[in-house]
C-alpha positions in Angstrom: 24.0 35.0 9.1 25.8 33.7 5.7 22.9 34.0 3.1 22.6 32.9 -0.2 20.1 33.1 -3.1 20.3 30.7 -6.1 18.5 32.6 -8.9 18.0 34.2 -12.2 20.9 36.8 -13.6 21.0 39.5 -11.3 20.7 41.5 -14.7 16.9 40.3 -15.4 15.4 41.3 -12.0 12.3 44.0 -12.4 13.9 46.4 -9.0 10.3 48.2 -9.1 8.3 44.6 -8.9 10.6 41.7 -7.9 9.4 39.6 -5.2 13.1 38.1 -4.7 15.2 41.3 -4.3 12.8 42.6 -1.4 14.2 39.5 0.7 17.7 40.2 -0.6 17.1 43.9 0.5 16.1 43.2 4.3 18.8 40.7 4.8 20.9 43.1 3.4 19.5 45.9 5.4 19.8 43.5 9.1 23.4 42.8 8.2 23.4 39.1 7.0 25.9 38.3 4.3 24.2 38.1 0.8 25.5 36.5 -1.6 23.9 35.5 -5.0 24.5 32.7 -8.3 22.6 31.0 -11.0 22.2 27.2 -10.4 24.8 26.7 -13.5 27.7 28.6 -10.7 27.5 25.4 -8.8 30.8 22.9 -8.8 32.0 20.5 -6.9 36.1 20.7 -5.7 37.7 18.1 -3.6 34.4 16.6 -2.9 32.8 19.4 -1.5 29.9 21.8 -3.7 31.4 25.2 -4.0 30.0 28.0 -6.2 31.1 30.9 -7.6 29.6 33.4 -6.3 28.7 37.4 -6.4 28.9 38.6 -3.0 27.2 41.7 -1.7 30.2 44.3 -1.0 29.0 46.4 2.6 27.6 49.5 2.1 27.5 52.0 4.9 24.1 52.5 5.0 21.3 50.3 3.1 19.3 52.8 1.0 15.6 52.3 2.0 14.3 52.7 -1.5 14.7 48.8 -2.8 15.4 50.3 -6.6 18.3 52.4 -5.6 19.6 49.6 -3.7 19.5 47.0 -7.2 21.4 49.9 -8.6 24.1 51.0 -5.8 24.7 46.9 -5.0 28.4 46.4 -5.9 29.9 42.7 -5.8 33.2 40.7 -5.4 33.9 37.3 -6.9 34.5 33.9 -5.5 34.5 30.5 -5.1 32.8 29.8 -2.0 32.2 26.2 -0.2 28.2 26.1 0.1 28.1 24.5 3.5 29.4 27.6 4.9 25.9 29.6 4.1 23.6 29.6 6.9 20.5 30.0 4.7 19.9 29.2 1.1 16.6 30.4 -0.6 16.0 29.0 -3.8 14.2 31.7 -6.2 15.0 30.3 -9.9 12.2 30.8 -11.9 11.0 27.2 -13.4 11.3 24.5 -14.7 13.0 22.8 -11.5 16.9 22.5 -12.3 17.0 18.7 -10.9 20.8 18.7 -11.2 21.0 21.8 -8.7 19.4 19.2 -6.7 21.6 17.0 -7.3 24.3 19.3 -5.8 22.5 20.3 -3.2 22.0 16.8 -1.6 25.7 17.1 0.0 24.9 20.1 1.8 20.9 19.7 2.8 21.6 18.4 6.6 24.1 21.2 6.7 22.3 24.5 5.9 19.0 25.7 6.3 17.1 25.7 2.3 14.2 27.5 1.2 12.6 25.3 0.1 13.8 21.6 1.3 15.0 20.1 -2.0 13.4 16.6 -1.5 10.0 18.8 -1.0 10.9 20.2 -4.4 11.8 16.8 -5.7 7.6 15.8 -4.1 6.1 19.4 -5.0 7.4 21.1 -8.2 4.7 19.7 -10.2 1.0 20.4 -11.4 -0.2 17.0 -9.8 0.9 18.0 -6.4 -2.3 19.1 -5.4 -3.7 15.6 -5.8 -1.7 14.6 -2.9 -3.6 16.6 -0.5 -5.6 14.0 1.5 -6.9 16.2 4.2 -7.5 19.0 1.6 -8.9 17.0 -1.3 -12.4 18.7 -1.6 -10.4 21.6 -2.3 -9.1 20.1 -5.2 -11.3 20.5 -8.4 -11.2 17.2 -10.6 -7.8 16.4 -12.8 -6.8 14.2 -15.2 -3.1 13.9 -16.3 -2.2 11.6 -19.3 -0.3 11.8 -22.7 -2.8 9.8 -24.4 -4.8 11.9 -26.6 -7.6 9.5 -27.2 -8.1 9.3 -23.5 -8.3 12.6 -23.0 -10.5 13.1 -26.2 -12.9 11.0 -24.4 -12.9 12.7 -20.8 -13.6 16.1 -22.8 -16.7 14.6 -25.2 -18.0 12.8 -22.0 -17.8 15.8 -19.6 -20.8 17.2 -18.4 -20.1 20.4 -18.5 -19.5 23.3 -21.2 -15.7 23.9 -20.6 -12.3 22.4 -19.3 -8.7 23.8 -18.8 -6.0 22.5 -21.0 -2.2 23.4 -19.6 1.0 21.5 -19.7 2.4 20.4 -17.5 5.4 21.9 -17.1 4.4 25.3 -17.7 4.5 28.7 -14.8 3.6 32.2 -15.3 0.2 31.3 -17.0 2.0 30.0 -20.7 -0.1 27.6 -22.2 -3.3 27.9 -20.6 -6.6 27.7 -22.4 -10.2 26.7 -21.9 -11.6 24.2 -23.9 -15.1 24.3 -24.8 -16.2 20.6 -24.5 -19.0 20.9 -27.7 -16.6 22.2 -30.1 -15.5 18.6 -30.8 -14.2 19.1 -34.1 -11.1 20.9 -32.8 -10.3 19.3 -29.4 -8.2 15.8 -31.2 -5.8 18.9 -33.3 -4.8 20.9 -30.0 -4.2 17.6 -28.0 -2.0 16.7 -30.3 -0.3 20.1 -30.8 0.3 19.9 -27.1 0.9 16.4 -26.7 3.0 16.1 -29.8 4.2 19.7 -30.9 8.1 19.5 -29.1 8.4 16.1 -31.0 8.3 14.2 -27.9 5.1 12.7 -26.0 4.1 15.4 -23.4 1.9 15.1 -20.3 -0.8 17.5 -20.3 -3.3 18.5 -17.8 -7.0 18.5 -17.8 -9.5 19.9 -15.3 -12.6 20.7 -14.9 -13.2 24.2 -15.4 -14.0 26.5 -12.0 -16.8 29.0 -12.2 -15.9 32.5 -12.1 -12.7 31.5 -13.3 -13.1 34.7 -15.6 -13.6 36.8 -13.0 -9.8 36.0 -11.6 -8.0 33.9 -9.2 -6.8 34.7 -5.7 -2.7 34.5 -5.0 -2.0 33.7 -1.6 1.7 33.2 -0.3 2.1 31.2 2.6 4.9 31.3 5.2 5.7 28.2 7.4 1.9 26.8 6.6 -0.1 30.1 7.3 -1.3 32.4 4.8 0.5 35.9 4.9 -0.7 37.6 2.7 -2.8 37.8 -0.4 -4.3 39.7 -3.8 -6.8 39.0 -6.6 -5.4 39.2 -9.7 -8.1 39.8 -12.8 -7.5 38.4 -16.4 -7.6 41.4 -19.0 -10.5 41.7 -21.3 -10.8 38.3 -23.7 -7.5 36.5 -21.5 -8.8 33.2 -19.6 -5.2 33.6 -17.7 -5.1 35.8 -14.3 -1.3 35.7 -14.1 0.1 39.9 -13.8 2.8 38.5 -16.0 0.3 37.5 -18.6 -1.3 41.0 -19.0 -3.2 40.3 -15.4 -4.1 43.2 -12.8 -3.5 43.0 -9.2 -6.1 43.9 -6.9 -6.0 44.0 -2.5 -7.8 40.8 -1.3 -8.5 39.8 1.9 -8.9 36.3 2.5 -12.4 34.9 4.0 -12.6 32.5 7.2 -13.2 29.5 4.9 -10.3 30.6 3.0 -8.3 31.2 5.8 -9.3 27.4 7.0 -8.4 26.2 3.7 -4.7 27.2 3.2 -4.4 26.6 7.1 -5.4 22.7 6.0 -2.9 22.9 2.6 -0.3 24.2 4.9 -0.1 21.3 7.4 1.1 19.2 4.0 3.6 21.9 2.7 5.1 22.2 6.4 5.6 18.2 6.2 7.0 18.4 3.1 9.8 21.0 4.2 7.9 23.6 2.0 8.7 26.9 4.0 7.4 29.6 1.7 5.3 29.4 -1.2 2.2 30.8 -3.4 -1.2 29.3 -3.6 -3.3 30.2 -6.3 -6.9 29.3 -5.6 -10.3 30.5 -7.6 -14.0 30.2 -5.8 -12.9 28.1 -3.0 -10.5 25.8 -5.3 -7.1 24.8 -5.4 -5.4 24.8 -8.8 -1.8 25.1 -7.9 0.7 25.1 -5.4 4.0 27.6 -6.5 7.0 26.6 -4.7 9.9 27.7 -6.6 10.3 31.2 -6.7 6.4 32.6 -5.8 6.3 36.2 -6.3 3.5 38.8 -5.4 5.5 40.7 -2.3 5.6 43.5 -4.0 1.9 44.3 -5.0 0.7 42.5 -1.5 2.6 45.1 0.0 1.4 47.8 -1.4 -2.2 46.6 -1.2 -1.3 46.0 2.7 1.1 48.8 3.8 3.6 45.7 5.0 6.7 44.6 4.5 6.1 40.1 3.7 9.9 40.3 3.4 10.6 41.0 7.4 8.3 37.6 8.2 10.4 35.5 5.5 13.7 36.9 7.4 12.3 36.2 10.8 11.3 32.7 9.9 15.1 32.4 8.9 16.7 33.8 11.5 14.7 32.1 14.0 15.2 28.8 12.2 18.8 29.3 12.2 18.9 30.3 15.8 17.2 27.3 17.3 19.4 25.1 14.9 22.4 27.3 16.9 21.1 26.8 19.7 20.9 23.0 19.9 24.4 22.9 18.5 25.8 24.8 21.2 23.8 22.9 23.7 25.3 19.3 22.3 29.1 20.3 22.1 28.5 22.4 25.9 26.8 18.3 27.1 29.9 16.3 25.0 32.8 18.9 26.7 30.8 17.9 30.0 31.0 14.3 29.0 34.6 14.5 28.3 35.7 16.3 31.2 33.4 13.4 33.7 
């Protein structure tokens, strides 16, 4: 297969912890084509999206250890028409890049995208979660505004001692805080400092606070709407945030049979949505959010595990793409037929 991965500069990727060069290592290792380019690479010629692109020279043999690899991959150049990929997984790191989108449209009924862009366009967002129907009690209770006297008043009337306070546009744990609803004298300033503080009206979100949030929250990546694997990640000492990135530890995890029921639920809406691959993170039996962009985590869960997540996410590709061959082969084989009665 012709693969392709629209991401962050090669030149930032962790080897030792990166979640998107372990996929780009075992479709590398089975042979596919790799190629890679930022979202800012993309350009349309003749009417057609081309990119320029750094493809993945051959090597003779794939070096097992995923650090050497990063550091023996060598690359050509070149302008390459995107409907010839087979497979394009979409790993840039957020915010959503809606005018990747954009150039993506001409090519979506053509290739294969991890994940479907109009899913993106539906899930890239904090409020996501309130969309699941069949999941709601899963869901703890959110409120989304920009008005800070409205949200001032959902805070003084809450009935309990403490709220979470994010915007919403933010990933990797940034801006995250807990809010202690009787310290009334300071919640008006930091809705305004995050409502206000760009210069521009911000959405924020509020929700009600999760007990043994400070004990961590569980990361769970799902494949095709089943869980595949999963840690606990543990805030350090006097952090409310979890995230690894945010000074976070990871810890193994297995999943419980309610657990298990309840991403098996959440995962009948991401498979509707054409959202093949992505990272729950859920605390005591609650859903906070749903990552669909670039979830990471392979690394650690793999250690934890003794696995390899990377091998599902390539069979889920290459079985994709060979039923999608398949069918092809099976219309132009019926319209020779046709042609030939």
């Amino acid at each position: 297969m012709n693969i392709c991965f629209i991401m962050d500069p090669w030149e930032s990727i962790d080897p030792i912890v990166d979640s998107t060069l372990r996929i780009i290592h075992e479709a590398a290792a089975r042979g596919h084509r790799v190629a890679i380019f930022e979202p800012k690479n993309l350009t349309i010629r003749e009417n057609e999206t081309y990119a320029f692109a750094s493809i993945f020279q051959k090597m003779d043999k794939v070096p097992e250890s995923i650090p050497s690899f990063y550091k023996k991959v060598k690359f050509r150049q070149s302008r390459v028409p995107v409907k010839g990929f087979d497979v394009i997984f979409l790993r840039k790191d957020p915010p959503l890049d809606n005018l990747m989108l954009n150039f993506l449209d001409s090519v979506k009924h053509d290739v294969l995208i991890i994940n479907d862009i109009d899913g993106l366009r539906k899930a890239n967002n904090k409020i996501y979660t309130t969309a699941f129907e069949d999941a709601h009690e899963f869901v703890p209770e959110t409120y989304v505004s920009k008005d800070v006297d409205y949200l001032e008043s959902v805070i003084v009337n809450s009935k309990t001692d403490k709220m979470v306070l994010k915007p919403l546009d933010g990933f990797g744990g940034k801006g995250v805080i807990i809010l202690e609803t009787k310290a009334k004298m300071n919640i008006r300033s930091l809705l305004e400092f995050y409502i206000e503080g760009s210069g521009g009206k911000n959405y924020v979100i509020l929700q009600e606070y999760i007990a043994g949030a400070d004990k961590g929250d569980v990361r769970v990546l799902m494949l095709d709407g089943e869980p595949i694997g999963a840690m606990k990640r543990v805030p350090k000492e006097g952090d409310a945030r979890s995230n690894v990135h945010a000074g976070g530890r990871a810890e193994k995890y297995s999943l419980s049979k309610s657990e298990k029921e309840m991403c098996r639920k959440i995962g009948r809406k991401l498979v509707e949505d054409g959202i093949d691959f992505s990272g729950l993170d859920i605390i005591n039996g609650k859903l906070l959010e749903v990552n669909v962009l670039s979830p990471g985590g392979i690394t650690r869960i793999n250690k934890f595990n003794k696995t390899k997540l990377q091998k599902l996410i390539i069979d889920f590709a290459e079985n994709i793409y060979r039923r999608r061959e398949k069918a092809l082969n099976r219309k132009l084989y019926f319209k020779q037929e046709l042609e030939e009665a």
